[in-house]
C-alpha positions in Angstrom: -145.6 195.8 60.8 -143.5 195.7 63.9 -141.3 198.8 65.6 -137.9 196.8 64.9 -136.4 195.8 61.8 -134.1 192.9 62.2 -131.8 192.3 59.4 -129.9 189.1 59.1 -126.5 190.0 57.8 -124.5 193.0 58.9 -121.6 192.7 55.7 -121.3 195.3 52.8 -124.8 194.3 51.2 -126.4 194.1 54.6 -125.3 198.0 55.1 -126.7 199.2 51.9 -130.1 197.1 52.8 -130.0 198.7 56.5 -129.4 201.9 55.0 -132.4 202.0 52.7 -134.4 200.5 55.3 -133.6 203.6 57.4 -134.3 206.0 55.2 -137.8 204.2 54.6 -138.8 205.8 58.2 -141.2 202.6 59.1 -139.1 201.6 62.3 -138.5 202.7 65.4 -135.4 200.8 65.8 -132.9 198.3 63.9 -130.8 196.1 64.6 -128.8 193.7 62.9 -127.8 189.7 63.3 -124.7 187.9 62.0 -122.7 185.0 62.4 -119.7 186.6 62.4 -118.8 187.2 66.1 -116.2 189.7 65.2 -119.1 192.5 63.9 -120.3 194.2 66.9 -122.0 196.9 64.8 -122.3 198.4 61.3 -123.9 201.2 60.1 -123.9 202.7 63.3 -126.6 199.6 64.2 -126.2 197.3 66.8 -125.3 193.7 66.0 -127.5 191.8 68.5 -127.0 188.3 68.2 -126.4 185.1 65.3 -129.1 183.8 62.9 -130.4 181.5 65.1 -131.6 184.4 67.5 -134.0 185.5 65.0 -136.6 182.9 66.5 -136.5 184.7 69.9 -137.7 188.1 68.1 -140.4 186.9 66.3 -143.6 188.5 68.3 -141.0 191.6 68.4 -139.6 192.2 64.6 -140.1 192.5 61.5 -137.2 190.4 59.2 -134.9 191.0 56.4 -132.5 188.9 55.0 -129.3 190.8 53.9 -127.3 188.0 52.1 -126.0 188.7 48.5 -125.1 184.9 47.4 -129.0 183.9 46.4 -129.1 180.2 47.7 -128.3 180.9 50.7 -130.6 184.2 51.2 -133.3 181.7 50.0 -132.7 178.8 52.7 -132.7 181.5 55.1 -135.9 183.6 53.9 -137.3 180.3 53.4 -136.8 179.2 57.2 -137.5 182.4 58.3 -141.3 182.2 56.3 -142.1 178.4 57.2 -141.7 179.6 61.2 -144.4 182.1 61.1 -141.7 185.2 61.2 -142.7 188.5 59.4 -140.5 189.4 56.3 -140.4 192.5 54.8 -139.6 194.1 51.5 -137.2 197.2 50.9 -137.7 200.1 48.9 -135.4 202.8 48.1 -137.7 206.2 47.9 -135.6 207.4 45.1 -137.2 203.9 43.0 -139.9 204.9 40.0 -142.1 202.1 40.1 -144.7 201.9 36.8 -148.4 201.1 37.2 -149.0 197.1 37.3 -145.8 196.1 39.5 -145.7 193.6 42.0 -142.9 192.8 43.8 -142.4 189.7 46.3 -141.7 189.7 50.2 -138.3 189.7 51.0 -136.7 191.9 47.9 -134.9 194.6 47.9 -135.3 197.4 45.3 -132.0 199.6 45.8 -131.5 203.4 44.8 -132.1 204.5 41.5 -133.7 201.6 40.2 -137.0 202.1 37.7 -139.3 199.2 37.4 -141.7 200.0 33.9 -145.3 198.7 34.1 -146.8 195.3 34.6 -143.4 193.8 35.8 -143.7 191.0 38.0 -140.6 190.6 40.8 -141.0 187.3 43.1 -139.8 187.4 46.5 -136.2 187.2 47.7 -134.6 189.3 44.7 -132.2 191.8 45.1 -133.0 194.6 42.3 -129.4 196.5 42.6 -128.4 199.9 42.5 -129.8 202.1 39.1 -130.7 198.7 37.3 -133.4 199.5 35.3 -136.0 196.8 34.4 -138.7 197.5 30.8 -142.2 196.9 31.1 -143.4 193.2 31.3 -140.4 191.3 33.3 -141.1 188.5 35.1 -138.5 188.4 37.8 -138.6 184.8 39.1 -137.9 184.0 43.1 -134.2 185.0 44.3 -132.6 186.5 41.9 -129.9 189.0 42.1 -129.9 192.4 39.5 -126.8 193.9 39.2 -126.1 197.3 39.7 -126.3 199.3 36.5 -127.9 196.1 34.2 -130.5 197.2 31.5 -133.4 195.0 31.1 -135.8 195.8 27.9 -139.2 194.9 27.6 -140.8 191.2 28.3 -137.5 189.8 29.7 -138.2 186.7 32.2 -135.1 185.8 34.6 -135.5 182.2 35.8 -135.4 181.0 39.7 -132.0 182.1 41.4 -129.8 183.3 38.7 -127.3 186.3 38.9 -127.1 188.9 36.4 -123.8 190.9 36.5 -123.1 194.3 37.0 -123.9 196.3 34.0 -124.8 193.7 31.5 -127.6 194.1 29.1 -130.5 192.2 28.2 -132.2 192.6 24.6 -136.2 192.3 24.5 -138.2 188.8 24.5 -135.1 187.0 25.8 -135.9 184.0 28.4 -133.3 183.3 31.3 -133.6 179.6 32.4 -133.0 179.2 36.7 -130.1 179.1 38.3 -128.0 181.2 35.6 -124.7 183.5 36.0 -124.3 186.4 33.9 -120.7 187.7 33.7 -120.0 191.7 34.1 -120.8 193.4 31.1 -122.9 190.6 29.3 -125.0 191.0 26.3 -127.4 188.9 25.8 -129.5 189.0 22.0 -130.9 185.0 22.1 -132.7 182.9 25.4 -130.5 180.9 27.9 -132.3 177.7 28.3 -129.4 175.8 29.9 -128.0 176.4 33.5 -124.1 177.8 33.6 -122.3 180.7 33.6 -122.3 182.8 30.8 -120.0 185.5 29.6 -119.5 187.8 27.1 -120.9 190.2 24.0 -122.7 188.6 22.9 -122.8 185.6 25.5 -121.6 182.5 25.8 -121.1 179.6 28.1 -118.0 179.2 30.0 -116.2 175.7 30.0 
Protein backbone atom coordinates (compact mmCIF):
# COMPACT_ATOMS: atom_id res chain seq x y z
CA UNK A 1 0.00 0.00 0.00
CA UNK A 2 1.12 3.45 -1.13
CA UNK A 3 0.66 7.00 0.84
CA UNK A 4 -1.68 8.39 -2.10
CA UNK A 5 -4.87 7.15 -3.21
CA UNK A 6 -5.57 8.08 -6.73
CA UNK A 7 -9.17 7.77 -7.82
CA UNK A 8 -10.12 7.92 -11.35
CA UNK A 9 -13.37 9.80 -11.55
CA UNK A 10 -14.16 12.91 -9.51
CA UNK A 11 -18.33 12.89 -10.43
CA UNK A 12 -21.13 12.09 -7.77
CA UNK A 13 -20.07 8.27 -7.34
CA UNK A 14 -16.44 9.19 -7.38
CA UNK A 15 -17.28 11.57 -4.19
CA UNK A 16 -18.99 8.98 -2.28
CA UNK A 17 -15.91 6.45 -3.10
CA UNK A 18 -13.35 9.35 -2.11
CA UNK A 19 -15.30 9.91 0.91
CA UNK A 20 -15.25 6.32 2.19
CA UNK A 21 -11.76 6.09 1.18
CA UNK A 22 -11.06 9.00 3.58
CA UNK A 23 -12.69 7.88 6.37
CA UNK A 24 -10.69 4.46 5.90
CA UNK A 25 -7.52 6.52 7.35
CA UNK A 26 -4.90 4.35 5.10
CA UNK A 27 -3.61 7.46 3.09
CA UNK A 28 -1.72 10.18 3.51
CA UNK A 29 -3.09 12.04 0.66
CA UNK A 30 -5.72 11.77 -2.23
CA UNK A 31 -6.18 13.01 -5.09
CA UNK A 32 -8.43 12.53 -7.89
CA UNK A 33 -8.16 12.19 -11.95
CA UNK A 34 -10.88 13.03 -14.56
CA UNK A 35 -11.41 13.67 -17.96
CA UNK A 36 -13.53 16.38 -17.54
CA UNK A 37 -11.27 19.55 -17.68
CA UNK A 38 -13.87 21.60 -16.07
CA UNK A 39 -13.50 19.67 -12.43
CA UNK A 40 -10.62 21.23 -10.70
CA UNK A 41 -11.59 19.61 -7.40
CA UNK A 42 -14.31 17.69 -5.51
CA UNK A 43 -14.67 16.75 -2.20
CA UNK A 44 -12.33 19.22 -1.15
CA UNK A 45 -9.61 16.87 -3.24
CA UNK A 46 -7.53 17.95 -5.84
CA UNK A 47 -8.20 17.00 -9.37
CA UNK A 48 -4.65 16.37 -10.69
CA UNK A 49 -4.73 15.27 -14.09
CA UNK A 50 -6.95 12.92 -16.96
CA UNK A 51 -6.95 9.05 -16.98
CA UNK A 52 -4.12 8.75 -18.99
CA UNK A 53 -1.92 10.38 -16.11
CA UNK A 54 -2.49 7.50 -14.05
CA UNK A 55 0.59 5.74 -15.69
CA UNK A 56 2.88 8.48 -14.39
CA UNK A 57 1.84 7.56 -10.65
CA UNK A 58 2.26 4.15 -10.69
CA UNK A 59 5.56 3.75 -8.28
CA UNK A 60 3.62 6.58 -6.26
CA UNK A 61 -0.26 5.46 -5.77
CA UNK A 62 -2.42 3.29 -5.02
CA UNK A 63 -5.69 3.22 -7.72
CA UNK A 64 -9.38 3.24 -7.64
CA UNK A 65 -11.66 3.36 -10.26
CA UNK A 66 -14.69 5.65 -9.44
CA UNK A 67 -16.92 5.00 -12.53
CA UNK A 68 -20.64 3.88 -11.95
CA UNK A 69 -21.59 2.64 -15.63
CA UNK A 70 -19.79 -1.13 -15.18
CA UNK A 71 -18.20 -1.59 -18.69
CA UNK A 72 -16.48 1.14 -18.66
CA UNK A 73 -15.10 0.86 -14.91
CA UNK A 74 -14.11 -2.63 -16.17
CA UNK A 75 -11.97 -1.49 -19.41
CA UNK A 76 -10.44 0.89 -17.05
CA UNK A 77 -9.70 -1.43 -13.95
CA UNK A 78 -8.80 -3.81 -16.51
CA UNK A 79 -5.98 -1.38 -18.07
CA UNK A 80 -5.10 -0.23 -14.92
CA UNK A 81 -4.36 -4.23 -13.67
CA UNK A 82 -2.60 -5.43 -17.02
CA UNK A 83 0.07 -2.32 -16.45
CA UNK A 84 1.33 -3.44 -13.22
CA UNK A 85 -0.64 -0.41 -11.22
CA UNK A 86 -1.86 -1.19 -7.68
CA UNK A 87 -5.80 -1.27 -7.19
CA UNK A 88 -7.44 -1.14 -4.15
CA UNK A 89 -10.65 -2.05 -2.63
CA UNK A 90 -13.05 0.24 -0.44
CA UNK A 91 -14.68 -0.36 2.66
CA UNK A 92 -17.08 1.63 4.53
CA UNK A 93 -16.23 1.04 8.44
CA UNK A 94 -19.94 1.14 9.16
CA UNK A 95 -20.10 -2.42 6.69
CA UNK A 96 -20.86 -5.89 8.81
CA UNK A 97 -19.08 -8.32 6.99
CA UNK A 98 -19.96 -12.24 8.02
CA UNK A 99 -17.26 -14.97 8.50
CA UNK A 100 -16.28 -16.60 4.98
CA UNK A 101 -16.45 -13.26 2.66
CA UNK A 102 -14.18 -12.47 0.02
CA UNK A 103 -14.44 -9.60 -1.84
CA UNK A 104 -12.41 -8.77 -5.25
CA UNK A 105 -9.81 -5.83 -5.86
CA UNK A 106 -11.30 -2.89 -7.10
CA UNK A 107 -15.01 -2.98 -5.26
CA UNK A 108 -16.43 -0.80 -3.36
CA UNK A 109 -18.58 -1.77 -0.30
CA UNK A 110 -20.56 1.56 0.63
CA UNK A 111 -22.14 2.53 4.13
CA UNK A 112 -24.45 0.38 5.64
CA UNK A 113 -24.08 -2.44 3.67
CA UNK A 114 -24.04 -6.24 5.51
CA UNK A 115 -22.46 -9.02 3.56
CA UNK A 116 -23.83 -12.60 5.53
CA UNK A 117 -21.28 -15.42 5.55
CA UNK A 118 -19.50 -17.37 2.83
CA UNK A 119 -20.47 -14.72 0.08
CA UNK A 120 -18.24 -14.44 -2.68
CA UNK A 121 -17.93 -10.60 -4.38
CA UNK A 122 -15.45 -10.54 -7.53
CA UNK A 123 -13.55 -7.50 -8.25
CA UNK A 124 -14.77 -4.27 -9.81
CA UNK A 125 -18.38 -4.37 -8.01
CA UNK A 126 -19.88 -1.58 -6.55
CA UNK A 127 -21.94 -2.94 -3.35
CA UNK A 128 -24.16 0.37 -2.87
CA UNK A 129 -25.37 2.15 0.02
CA UNK A 130 -27.42 -0.23 2.87
CA UNK A 131 -27.84 -3.10 0.17
CA UNK A 132 -27.80 -6.03 2.16
CA UNK A 133 -26.48 -9.26 0.51
CA UNK A 134 -27.73 -13.17 2.54
CA UNK A 135 -25.22 -15.75 3.08
CA UNK A 136 -23.81 -17.64 0.04
CA UNK A 137 -23.92 -14.94 -2.94
CA UNK A 138 -21.76 -15.22 -5.55
CA UNK A 139 -21.25 -11.73 -6.84
CA UNK A 140 -19.67 -12.19 -10.28
CA UNK A 141 -16.92 -9.42 -11.67
CA UNK A 142 -18.32 -5.72 -12.16
CA UNK A 143 -21.46 -5.56 -11.02
CA UNK A 144 -23.31 -2.74 -9.66
CA UNK A 145 -25.71 -3.26 -6.20
CA UNK A 146 -28.12 -0.73 -5.80
CA UNK A 147 -28.65 1.21 -2.89
CA UNK A 148 -31.25 -0.29 -0.65
CA UNK A 149 -31.57 -3.84 -2.82
CA UNK A 150 -32.16 -7.05 -0.57
CA UNK A 151 -30.42 -10.09 -1.69
CA UNK A 152 -31.55 -13.54 0.27
CA UNK A 153 -29.60 -16.42 0.57
CA UNK A 154 -27.56 -18.31 -2.36
CA UNK A 155 -28.26 -15.58 -4.93
CA UNK A 156 -25.51 -15.55 -7.92
CA UNK A 157 -25.45 -12.10 -10.03
CA UNK A 158 -23.76 -12.82 -13.42
CA UNK A 159 -20.63 -10.78 -14.98
CA UNK A 160 -21.57 -6.93 -15.28
CA UNK A 161 -25.23 -6.69 -14.63
CA UNK A 162 -26.99 -3.81 -12.68
CA UNK A 163 -29.43 -4.35 -10.01
CA UNK A 164 -31.62 -1.23 -9.29
CA UNK A 165 -32.14 0.67 -6.41
CA UNK A 166 -34.24 -1.09 -3.95
CA UNK A 167 -35.26 -4.18 -5.84
CA UNK A 168 -35.45 -7.53 -4.21
CA UNK A 169 -34.10 -10.81 -4.94
CA UNK A 170 -35.85 -14.06 -3.55
CA UNK A 171 -33.46 -17.13 -2.49
CA UNK A 172 -31.74 -19.65 -5.11
CA UNK A 173 -32.45 -17.27 -8.00
CA UNK A 174 -29.54 -17.19 -10.75
CA UNK A 175 -28.77 -13.76 -12.65
CA UNK A 176 -27.26 -14.52 -16.15
CA UNK A 177 -24.22 -11.50 -17.17
CA UNK A 178 -24.77 -8.46 -18.42
CA UNK A 179 -28.42 -8.04 -16.83
CA UNK A 180 -30.45 -4.66 -15.84
CA UNK A 181 -32.70 -4.73 -13.03
CA UNK A 182 -35.31 -1.84 -13.06
CA UNK A 183 -35.94 0.24 -9.62
CA UNK A 184 -37.97 -1.68 -7.38
CA UNK A 185 -37.71 -5.25 -9.16
CA UNK A 186 -38.77 -8.44 -7.70
CA UNK A 187 -37.39 -11.17 -8.85
CA UNK A 188 -39.04 -14.95 -7.62
CA UNK A 189 -37.61 -17.24 -10.82
CA UNK A 190 -33.65 -17.10 -12.61
CA UNK A 191 -32.75 -14.67 -15.46
CA UNK A 192 -31.00 -16.76 -17.91
CA UNK A 193 -31.30 -14.30 -20.80
CA UNK A 194 -29.44 -10.92 -21.11
CA UNK A 195 -31.95 -7.59 -21.17
CA UNK A 196 -33.48 -5.36 -19.07
CA UNK A 197 -35.86 -6.44 -16.76
CA UNK A 198 -38.59 -4.65 -14.92
CA UNK A 199 -41.13 -5.10 -12.67
CA UNK A 200 -42.97 -7.22 -9.59
CA UNK A 201 -42.54 -9.71 -10.34
CA UNK A 202 -40.11 -9.15 -13.42
CA UNK A 203 -40.16 -9.13 -16.73
CA UNK A 204 -38.32 -8.32 -19.93
CA UNK A 205 -38.69 -5.00 -21.52
CA UNK A 206 -39.29 -4.95 -25.38
Amino acid sequence: MKDKLIIIGASGHGKVVADIAIKMNKWQSIAFLDDDESIKTSMGLVVIGKTADAFTYKDNADFFVAIGTNDTRERLQEKLIDEGLNVVTLIHPSVIIGIDVEIGIGTVIMAGVVINSSSRIGKGCIINTSSSLDHDNIIEDYVHISPGVNLAGTVKVGKGSWIGIGSTVSNNVNICNGCKVGAGAVLVKDITEPGTYVGVPVRKKD
